[in-house]
C-alpha positions, 0 to 999 in steps of 0.5 A, spaced: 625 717 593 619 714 589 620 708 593 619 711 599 614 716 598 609 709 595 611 705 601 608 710 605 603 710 601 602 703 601 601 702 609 596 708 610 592 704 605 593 698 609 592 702 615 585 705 613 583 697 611 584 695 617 580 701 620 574 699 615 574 691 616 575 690 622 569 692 625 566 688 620 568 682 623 564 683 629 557 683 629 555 687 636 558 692 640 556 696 645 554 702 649 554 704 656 549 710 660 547 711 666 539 711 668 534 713 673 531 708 677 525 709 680 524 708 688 520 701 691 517 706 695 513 712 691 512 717 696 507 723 694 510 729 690 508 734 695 512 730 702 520 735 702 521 733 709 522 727 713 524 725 720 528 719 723 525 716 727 527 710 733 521 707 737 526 703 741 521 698 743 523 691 746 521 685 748 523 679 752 526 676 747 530 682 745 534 679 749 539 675 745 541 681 742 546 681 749 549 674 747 554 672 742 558 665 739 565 664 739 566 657 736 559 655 737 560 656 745 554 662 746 557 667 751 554 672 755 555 680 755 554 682 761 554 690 756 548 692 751 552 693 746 546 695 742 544 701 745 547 706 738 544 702 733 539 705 732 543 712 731 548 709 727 542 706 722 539 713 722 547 716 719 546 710 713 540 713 711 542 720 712 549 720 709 546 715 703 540 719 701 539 721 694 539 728 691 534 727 689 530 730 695 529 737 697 530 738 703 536 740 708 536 735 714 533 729 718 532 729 724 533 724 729 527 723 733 528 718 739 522 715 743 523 713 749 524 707 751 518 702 752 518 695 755 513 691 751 509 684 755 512 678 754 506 675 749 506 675 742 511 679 738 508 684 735 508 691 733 503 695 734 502 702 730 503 709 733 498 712 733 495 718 729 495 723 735 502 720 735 505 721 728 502 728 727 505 731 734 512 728 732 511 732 725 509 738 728 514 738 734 519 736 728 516 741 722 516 735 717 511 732 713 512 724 714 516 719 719 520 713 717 520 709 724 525 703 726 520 700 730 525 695 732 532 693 730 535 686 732 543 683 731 546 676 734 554 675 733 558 670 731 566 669 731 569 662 728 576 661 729 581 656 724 587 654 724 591 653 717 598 656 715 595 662 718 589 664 724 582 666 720 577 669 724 570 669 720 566 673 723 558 674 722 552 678 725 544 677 721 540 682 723 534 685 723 530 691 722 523 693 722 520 699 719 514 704 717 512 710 713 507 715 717 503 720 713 499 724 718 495 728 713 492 722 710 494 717 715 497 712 711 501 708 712 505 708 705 510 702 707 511 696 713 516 691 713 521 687 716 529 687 713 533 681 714 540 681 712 547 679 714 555 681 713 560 677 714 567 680 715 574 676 714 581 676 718 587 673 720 594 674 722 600 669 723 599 670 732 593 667 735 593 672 741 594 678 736 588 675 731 584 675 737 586 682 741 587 686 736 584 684 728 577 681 731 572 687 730 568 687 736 561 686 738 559 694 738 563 695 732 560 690 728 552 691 730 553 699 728 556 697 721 550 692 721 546 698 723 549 703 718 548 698 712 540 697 715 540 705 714 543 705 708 539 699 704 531 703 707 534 709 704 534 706 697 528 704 697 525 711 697 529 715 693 531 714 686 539 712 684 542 713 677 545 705 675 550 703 670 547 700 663 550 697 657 546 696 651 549 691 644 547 694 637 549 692 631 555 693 627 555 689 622 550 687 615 551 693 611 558 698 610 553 704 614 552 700 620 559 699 620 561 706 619 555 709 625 560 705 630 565 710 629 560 716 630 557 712 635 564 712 639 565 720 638 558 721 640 556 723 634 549 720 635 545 723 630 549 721 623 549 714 626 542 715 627 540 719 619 545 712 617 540 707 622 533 710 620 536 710 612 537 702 612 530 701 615 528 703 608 532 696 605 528 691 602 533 686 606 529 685 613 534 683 617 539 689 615 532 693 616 531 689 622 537 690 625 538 698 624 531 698 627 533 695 633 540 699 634 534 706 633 531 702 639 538 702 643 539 709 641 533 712 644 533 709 650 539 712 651 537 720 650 531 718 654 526 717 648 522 711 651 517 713 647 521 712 640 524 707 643 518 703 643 516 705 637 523 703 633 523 696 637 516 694 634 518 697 627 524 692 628 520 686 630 516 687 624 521 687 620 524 680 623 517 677 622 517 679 614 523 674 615 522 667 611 525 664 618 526 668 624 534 669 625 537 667 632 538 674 634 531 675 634 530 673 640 535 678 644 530 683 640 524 680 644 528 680 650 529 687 649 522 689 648 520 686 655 526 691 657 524 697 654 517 695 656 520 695 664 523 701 663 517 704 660 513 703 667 520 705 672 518 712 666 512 712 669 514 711 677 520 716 676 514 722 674 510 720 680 515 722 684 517 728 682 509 729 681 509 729 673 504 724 673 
C-alpha cells in the first residue's frame, strides 16, 4: 500500500511540474476583447432621427444598367430590372444599423423620378428648401440620400468535369447626408464595389435554367450589400481584438497567466506592477507592457498609455534594445490610434 500511495504521489508532483514549466516554455500568450470602433462618419450627438431617402435620378447613360454579358457577348433586357434596387439598398442599411441609435424607424422617402440632360454626368445637390420639407413632412433631423445607384452583370460559363458559371455584378452608389439645421453636408461620396458568385452542376441546361441567379436577384443582393456597407460607416461596431502579453522571464509572470485565464485580472495586474520595481529592465519592461495590454482591455486607454511609455523607459535603460522592443513600439502606435477612435466614440455620444 505504501508503494501505491507514493506512486500517487509521485505523479501528482509531476503533474504540478508540468503545470508550472510548461508555460514557461513560451514566451507570449494571448488575450482576446471586443472594442468599439468608432463611425467614419461622425454625426452630431443631438441627430436620433434619419430618413432614407432614394433620388432616383437618371441619366442617359444609365442606360447600361439594361445590358448585360454572357461569355462576353452584351445582350439587352428588354425589363429594367433595376427598378427595386434602390428599396433593397434601403433593407441593407435598415436591417444592419447598429444599436447604438436611438430611434424607432427609418423611413423610406422616394422621390420622383427625374430625367437628367444628356450633359456632363453630375449630381447637384437638393436644395435646403428641399431637405428641410422632406425632414419635417418625415419628423427626422437628417437625410441620407442615394442619389444614384448604377449595376452591369456578367455571367462566364466553363466547361470542366463540371459546368461552372462565374457570375459577377460591379455597381455603384452615390451618397450624401443632409442637415437642414445647419445646412451641412456632412457626407458626399461615391461606393464602388463588386460581388462575385460561383455555381456549377453536372447538366449544362440545369446549370443554366435553374442555379445562375438572375439579373434581378443579383443587383437587389448588390443593392443590399451597398445598404449594408453606407450603414457602417456612421454607426459604431463592436470588432474582435487579440492582444500578445508576456508569460515568461520571471515565476509571477508565469503564474498571471493562470489568473489571466480565470479573468482574475487584478492579482495578475498586483503581480505585473510589483516586477516593475525590478532592477531587471527587460523583466520591468515587459510586465509594463503586459500593464499596457490589460488596461486596453478594461477601457482604461489613459493607463494604457501611461504603462506603454513606462515600458518603453524601461527597455531604453537597457545596454541594447531586445528584438521584442519593436512590437513595444508597434503597440504604442496602436494605443495612440486607439486613443483617437476614444475621442471619436465620445463625439458621437456627444461626451466631448
Amino acid at each position: 500500500m505504501k508503494l501505491i500511495k507514493s506512486s500517487v504521489k509521485l505523479i501528482s508532483l509531476v503533474v504540478l511540474l508540468l503545470v508550472v514549466v510548461l508555460p514557461s516554455c513560451k514566451t507570449i500568450s494571448s488575450v482576446q476583447f471586443q472594442s468599439l470602433e468608432a463611425p467614419q462618419i461622425i454625426l452630431p450627438a443631438d441627430v436620433n432621427r434619419i430618413a432614407f431617402v432614394a433620388r432616383d435620378q437618371c441619366f442617359p447613360s444609365d442606360s447600361v444598367a439594361q445590358y448585360y454579358s454572357i461569355n462576353r457577348v452584351v445582350i439587352k433586357d428588354s425589363i429594367d430590372q433595376t427598378r427595386n434596387m434602390s428599396f433593397n439598398s434601403y433593407q441593407g442599411f435598415v436591417e444592419n444599423m447598429s444599436e447604438f441609435w436611438n430611434q424607432d424607424s427609418i423611413p423610406f422617402v422616394r422621390l420622383p423620378k427625374k430625367i437628367m440632360p444628356d450633359t456632363i454626368r453630375s449630381f447637384e445637390p437638393l436644395s435646403w428648401a428641399k431637405v428641410t420639407s422632406i425632414c419635417k413632412s418625415n419628423q427626422v433631423d437628417v437625410l441620407v440620400v442615394l442619389e444614384n445607384i448604377l449595376a452591369f452583370t456578367t455571367h462566364d460559363i466553363v466547361e470542366g468535369e463540371l459546368y461552372w458559371a462565374v457570375n459577377e455584378i460591379q455597381y455603384q452608389g452615390v451618397w450624401r447626408i443632409y442637415d437642414p439645421l445647419y445646412e451641412k453636408i456632412y457626407d458626399e461620396r461615391v461606393v464602388v464595389d463588386s460581388l462575385f458568385m460561383e455555381v456549377s452542376d453536372e447538366n449544362l441546361q440545369r446549370l443554366v435554367n435553374e442555379k445562375i441567379p438572375s439579373r434581378e436577384e443579383m443587383m437587389n443582393e448588390a443593392a443590399y450589400e451597398l445598404g449594408k456597407s453606407y450603414v457602417d460607416l456612421i454607426s459604431p461596431y463592436w470588432k474582435d481584438v487579440s492582444r500578445n502579453y508576456f508569460v515568461s522571464g520571471d515565476k509571477r509572470l508565469t503564474t498571471a497567466l493562470y489568473f489571466m485565464d480565470k479573468n482574475e485580472f487584478d492579482t495578475a495586474i498586483n503581480m505585473w506592477i510589483s516586477l516593475t520595481k525590478e532592477t531587471d529592465m527587460k523583466l520591468a519592461g515587459r510586465a509594463a507592457y503586459n500593464l499596457a495590454v490589460v488596461n486596453e482591455m478594461k477601457g482604461d486607454l489613459k493607463n494604457a498609455k501611461g504603462w506603454i511609455r513606462k515600458a518603453m523607459y524601461f527597455y531604453k535603460k537597457m545596454k541594447k534594445l531586445p528584438n521584442e522592443y519593436k512590437e513595444i513600439e508597434a503597440y504604442a502606435l496602436i494605443l495612440n490610434s486607439r486613443w483617437l477612435n476614444g475621442n471619436k466614440i465620445k463625439r458621437f455620444f456627444g461626451e466631448e
